[in-house]
N, CA, C and O atoms as a GROMACS GRO file, in nm:
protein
  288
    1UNK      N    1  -3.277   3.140  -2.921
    1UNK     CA    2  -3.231   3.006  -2.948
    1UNK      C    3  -3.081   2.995  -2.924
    1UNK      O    4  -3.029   2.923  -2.839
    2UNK      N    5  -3.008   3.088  -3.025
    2UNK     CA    6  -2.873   3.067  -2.972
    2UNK      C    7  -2.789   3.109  -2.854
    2UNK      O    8  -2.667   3.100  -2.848
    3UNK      N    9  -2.898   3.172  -2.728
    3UNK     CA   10  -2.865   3.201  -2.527
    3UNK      C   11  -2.885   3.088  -2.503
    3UNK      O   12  -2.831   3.060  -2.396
    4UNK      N   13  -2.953   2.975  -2.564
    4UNK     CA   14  -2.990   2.863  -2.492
    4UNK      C   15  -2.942   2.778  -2.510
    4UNK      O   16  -2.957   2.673  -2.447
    5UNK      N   17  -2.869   2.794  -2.601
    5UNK     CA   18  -2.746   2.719  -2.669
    5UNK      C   19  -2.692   2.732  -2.612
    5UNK      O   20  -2.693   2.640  -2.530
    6UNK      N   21  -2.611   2.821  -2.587
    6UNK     CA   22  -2.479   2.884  -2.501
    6UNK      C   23  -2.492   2.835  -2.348
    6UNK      O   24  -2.403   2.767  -2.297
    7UNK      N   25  -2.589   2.866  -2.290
    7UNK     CA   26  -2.657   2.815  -2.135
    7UNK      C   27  -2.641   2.678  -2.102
    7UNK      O   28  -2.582   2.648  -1.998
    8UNK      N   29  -2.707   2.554  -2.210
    8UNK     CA   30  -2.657   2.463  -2.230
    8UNK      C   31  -2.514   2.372  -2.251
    8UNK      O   32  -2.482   2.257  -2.223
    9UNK      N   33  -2.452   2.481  -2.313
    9UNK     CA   34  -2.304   2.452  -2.366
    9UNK      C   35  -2.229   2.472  -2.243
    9UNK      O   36  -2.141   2.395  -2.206
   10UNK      N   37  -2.263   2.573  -2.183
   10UNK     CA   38  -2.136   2.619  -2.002
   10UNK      C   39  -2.242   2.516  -1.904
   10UNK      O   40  -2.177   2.464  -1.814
   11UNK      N   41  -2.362   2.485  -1.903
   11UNK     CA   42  -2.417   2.392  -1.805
   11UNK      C   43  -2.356   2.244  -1.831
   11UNK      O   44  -2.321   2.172  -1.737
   12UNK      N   45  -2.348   2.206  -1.958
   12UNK     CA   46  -2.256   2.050  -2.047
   12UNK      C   47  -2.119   2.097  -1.945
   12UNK      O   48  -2.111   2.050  -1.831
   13UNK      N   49  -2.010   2.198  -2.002
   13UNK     CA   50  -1.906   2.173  -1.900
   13UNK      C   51  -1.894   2.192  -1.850
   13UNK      O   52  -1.773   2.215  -1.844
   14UNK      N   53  -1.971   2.224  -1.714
   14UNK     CA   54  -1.969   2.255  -1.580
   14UNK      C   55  -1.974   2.069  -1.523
   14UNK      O   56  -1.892   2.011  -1.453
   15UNK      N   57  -2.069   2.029  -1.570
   15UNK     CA   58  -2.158   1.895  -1.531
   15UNK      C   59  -2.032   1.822  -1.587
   15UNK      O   60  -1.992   1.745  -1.499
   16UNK      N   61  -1.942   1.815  -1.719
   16UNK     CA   62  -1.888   1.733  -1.716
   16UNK      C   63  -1.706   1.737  -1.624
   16UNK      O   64  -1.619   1.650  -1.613
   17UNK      N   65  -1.713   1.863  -1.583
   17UNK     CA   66  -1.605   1.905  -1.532
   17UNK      C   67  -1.651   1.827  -1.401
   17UNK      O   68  -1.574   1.731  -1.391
   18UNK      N   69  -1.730   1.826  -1.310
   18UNK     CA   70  -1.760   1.760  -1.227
   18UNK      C   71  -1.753   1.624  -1.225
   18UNK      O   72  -1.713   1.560  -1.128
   19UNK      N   73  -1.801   1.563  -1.362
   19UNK     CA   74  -1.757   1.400  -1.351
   19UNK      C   75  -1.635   1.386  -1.367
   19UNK      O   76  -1.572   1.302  -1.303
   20UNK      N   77  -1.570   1.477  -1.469
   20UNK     CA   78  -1.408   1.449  -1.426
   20UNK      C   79  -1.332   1.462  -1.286
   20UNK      O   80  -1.242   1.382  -1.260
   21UNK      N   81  -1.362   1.549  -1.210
   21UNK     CA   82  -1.320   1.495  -1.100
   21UNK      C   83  -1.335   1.406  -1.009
   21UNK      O   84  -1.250   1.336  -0.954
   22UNK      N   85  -1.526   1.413  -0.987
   22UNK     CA   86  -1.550   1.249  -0.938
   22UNK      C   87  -1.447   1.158  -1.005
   22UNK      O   88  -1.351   1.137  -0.930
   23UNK      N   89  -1.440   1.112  -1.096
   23UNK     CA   90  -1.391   0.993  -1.172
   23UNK      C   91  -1.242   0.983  -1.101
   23UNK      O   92  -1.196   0.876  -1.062
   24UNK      N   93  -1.178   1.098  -1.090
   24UNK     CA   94  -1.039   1.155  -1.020
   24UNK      C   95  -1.012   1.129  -0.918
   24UNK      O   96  -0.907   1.073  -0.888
   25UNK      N   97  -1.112   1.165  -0.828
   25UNK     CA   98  -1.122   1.096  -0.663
   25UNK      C   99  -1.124   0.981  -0.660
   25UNK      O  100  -1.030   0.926  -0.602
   26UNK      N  101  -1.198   0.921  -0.703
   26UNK     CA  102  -1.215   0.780  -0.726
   26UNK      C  103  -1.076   0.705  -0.755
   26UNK      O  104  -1.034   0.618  -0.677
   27UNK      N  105  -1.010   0.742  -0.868
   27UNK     CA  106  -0.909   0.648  -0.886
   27UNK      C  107  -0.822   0.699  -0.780
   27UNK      O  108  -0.752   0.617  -0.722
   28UNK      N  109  -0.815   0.875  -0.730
   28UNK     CA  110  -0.717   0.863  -0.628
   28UNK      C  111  -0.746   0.778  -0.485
   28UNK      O  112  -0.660   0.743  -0.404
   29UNK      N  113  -0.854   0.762  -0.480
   29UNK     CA  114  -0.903   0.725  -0.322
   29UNK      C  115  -0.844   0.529  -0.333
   29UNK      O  116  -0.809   0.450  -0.247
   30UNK      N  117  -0.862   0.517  -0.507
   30UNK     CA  118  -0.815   0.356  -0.518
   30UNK      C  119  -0.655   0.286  -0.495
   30UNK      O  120  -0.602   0.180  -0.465
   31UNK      N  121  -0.616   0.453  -0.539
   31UNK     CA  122  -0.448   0.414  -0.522
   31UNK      C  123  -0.400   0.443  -0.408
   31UNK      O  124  -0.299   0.382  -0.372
   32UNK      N  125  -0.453   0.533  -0.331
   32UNK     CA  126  -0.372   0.548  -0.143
   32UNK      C  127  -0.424   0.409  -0.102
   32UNK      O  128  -0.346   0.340  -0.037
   33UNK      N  129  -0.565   0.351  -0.135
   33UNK     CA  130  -0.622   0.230  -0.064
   33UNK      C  131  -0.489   0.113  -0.108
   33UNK      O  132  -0.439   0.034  -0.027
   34UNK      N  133  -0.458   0.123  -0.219
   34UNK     CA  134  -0.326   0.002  -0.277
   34UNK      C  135  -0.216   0.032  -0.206
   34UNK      O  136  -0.132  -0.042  -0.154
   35UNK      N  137  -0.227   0.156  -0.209
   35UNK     CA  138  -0.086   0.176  -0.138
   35UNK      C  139  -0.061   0.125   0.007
   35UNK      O  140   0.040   0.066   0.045
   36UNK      N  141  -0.197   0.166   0.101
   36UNK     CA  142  -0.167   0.154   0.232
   36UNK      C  143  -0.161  -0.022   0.237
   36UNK      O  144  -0.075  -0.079   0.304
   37UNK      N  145  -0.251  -0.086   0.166
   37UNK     CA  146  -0.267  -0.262   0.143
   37UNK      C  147  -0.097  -0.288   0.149
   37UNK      O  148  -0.035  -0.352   0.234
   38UNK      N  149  -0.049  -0.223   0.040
   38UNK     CA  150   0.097  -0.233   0.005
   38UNK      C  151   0.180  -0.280   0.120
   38UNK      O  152   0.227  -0.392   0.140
   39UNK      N  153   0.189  -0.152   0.206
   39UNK     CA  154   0.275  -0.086   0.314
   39UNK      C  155   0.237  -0.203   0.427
   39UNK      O  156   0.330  -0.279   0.451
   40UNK      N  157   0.124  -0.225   0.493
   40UNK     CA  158   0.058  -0.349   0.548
   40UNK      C  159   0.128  -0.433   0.538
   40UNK      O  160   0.196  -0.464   0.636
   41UNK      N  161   0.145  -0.525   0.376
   41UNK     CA  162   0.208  -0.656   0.362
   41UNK      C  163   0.375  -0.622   0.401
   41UNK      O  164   0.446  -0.686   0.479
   42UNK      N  165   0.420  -0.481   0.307
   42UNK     CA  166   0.548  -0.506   0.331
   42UNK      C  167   0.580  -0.499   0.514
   42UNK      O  168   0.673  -0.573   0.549
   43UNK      N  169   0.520  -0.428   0.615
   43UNK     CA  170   0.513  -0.429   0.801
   43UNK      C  171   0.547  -0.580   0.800
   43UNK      O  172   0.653  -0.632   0.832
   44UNK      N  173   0.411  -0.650   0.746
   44UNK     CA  174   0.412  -0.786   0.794
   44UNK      C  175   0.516  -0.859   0.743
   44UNK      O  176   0.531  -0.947   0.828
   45UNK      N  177   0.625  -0.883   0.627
   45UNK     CA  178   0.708  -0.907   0.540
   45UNK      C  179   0.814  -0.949   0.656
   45UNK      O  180   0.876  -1.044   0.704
   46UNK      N  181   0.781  -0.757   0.670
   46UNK     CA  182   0.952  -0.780   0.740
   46UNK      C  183   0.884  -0.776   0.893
   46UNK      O  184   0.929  -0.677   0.951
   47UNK      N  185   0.808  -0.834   0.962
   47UNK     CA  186   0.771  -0.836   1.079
   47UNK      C  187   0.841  -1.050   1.102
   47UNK      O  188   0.922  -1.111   1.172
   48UNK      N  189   0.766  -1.073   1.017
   48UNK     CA  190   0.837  -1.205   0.963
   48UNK      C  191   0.999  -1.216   0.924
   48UNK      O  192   1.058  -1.285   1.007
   49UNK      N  193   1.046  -1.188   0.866
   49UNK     CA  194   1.166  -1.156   0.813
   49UNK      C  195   1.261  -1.162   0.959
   49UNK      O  196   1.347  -1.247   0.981
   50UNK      N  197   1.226  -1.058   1.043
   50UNK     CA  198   1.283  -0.995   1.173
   50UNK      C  199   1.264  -1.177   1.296
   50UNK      O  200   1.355  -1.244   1.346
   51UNK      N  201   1.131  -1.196   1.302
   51UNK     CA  202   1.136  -1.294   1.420
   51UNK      C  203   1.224  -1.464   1.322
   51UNK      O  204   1.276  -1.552   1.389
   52UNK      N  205   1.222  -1.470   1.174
   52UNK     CA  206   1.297  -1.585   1.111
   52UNK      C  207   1.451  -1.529   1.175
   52UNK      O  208   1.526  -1.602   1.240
   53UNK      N  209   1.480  -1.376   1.140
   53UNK     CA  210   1.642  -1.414   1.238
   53UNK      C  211   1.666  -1.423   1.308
   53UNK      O  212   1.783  -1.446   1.338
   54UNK      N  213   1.548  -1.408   1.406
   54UNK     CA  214   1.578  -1.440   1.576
   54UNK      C  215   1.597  -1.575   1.589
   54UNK      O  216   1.691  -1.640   1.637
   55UNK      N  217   1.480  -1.611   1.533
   55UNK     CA  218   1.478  -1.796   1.555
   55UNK      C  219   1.612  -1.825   1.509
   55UNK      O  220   1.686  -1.872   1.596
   56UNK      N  221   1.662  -1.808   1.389
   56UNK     CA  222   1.814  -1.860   1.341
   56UNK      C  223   1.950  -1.819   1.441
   56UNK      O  224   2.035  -1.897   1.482
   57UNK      N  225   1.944  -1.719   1.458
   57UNK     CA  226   2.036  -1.665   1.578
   57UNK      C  227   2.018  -1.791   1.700
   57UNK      O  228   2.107  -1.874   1.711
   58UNK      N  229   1.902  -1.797   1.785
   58UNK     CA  230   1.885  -1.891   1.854
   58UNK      C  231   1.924  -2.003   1.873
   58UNK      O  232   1.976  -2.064   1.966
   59UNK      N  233   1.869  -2.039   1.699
   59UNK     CA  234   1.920  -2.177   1.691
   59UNK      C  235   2.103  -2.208   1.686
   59UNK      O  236   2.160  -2.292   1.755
   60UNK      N  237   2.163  -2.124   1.593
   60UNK     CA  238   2.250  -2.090   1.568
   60UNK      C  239   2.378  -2.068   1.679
   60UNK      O  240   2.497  -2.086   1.650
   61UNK      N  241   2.328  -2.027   1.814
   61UNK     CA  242   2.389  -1.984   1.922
   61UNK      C  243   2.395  -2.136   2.027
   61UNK      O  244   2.489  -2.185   2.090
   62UNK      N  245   2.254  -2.178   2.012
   62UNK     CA  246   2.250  -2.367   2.064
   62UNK      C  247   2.353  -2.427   1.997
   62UNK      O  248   2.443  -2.491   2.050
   63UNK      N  249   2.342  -2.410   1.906
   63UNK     CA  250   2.416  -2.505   1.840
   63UNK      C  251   2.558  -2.510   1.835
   63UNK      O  252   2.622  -2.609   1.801
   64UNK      N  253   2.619  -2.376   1.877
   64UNK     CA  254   2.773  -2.343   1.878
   64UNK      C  255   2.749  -2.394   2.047
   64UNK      O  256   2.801  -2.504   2.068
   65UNK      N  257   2.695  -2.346   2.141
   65UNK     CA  258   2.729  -2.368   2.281
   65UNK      C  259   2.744  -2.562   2.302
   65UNK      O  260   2.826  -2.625   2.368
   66UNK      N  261   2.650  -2.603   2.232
   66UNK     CA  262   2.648  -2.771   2.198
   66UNK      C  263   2.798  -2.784   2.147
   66UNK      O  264   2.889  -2.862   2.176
   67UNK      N  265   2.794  -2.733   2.105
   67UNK     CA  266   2.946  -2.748   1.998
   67UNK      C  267   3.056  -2.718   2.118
   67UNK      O  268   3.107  -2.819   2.168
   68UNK      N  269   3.098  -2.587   2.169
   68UNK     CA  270   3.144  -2.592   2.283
   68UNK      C  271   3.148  -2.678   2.368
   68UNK      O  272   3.267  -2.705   2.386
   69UNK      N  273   3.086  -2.737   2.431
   69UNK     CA  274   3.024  -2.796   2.586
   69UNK      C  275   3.102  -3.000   2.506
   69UNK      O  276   3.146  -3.097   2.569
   70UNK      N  277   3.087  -2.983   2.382
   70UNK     CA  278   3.131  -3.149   2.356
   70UNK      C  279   3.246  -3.110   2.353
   70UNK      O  280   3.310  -3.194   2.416
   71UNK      N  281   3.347  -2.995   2.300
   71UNK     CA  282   3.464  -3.018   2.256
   71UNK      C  283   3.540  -2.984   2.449
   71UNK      O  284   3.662  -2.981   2.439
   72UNK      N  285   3.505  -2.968   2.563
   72UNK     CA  286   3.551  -2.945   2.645
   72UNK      C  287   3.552  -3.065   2.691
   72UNK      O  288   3.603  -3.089   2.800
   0.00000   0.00000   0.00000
């Protein structure tokens, strides 16, 4: 009775040592997935960010040559 105890008792934490890591993977596999989501928005952020100063430069550069071209 009490080998089968014991057999039971190392088979319990074997089995639960295993759900602890499942459970482990899991939240790690959830946080690289947030992370890479993350990294994504911030690309696109500043992918945006980058063509708003072009456009302003642009505009910015019209607008001085306008400025030029009247005061001549």
């Amino acid at each position: 009775m009490l080998g089968m105890i014991k057999v039971f008792g190392r088979l319990g934490s074997v089995i639960a040592l295993i759900l602890l890591v499942v459970a482990l993977l899991k939240q790690l596999i959830a946080l690289v997935g947030f992370l890479l989501m993350a990294v994504k928005i911030a690309i696109v952020v500043i992918f945006v960010a980058v063509l708003v100063l072009i456009l302003l430069s642009i505009f910015r550069d019209r607008a001085r040559r306008k400025r030029d071209f009247t005061e001549v």
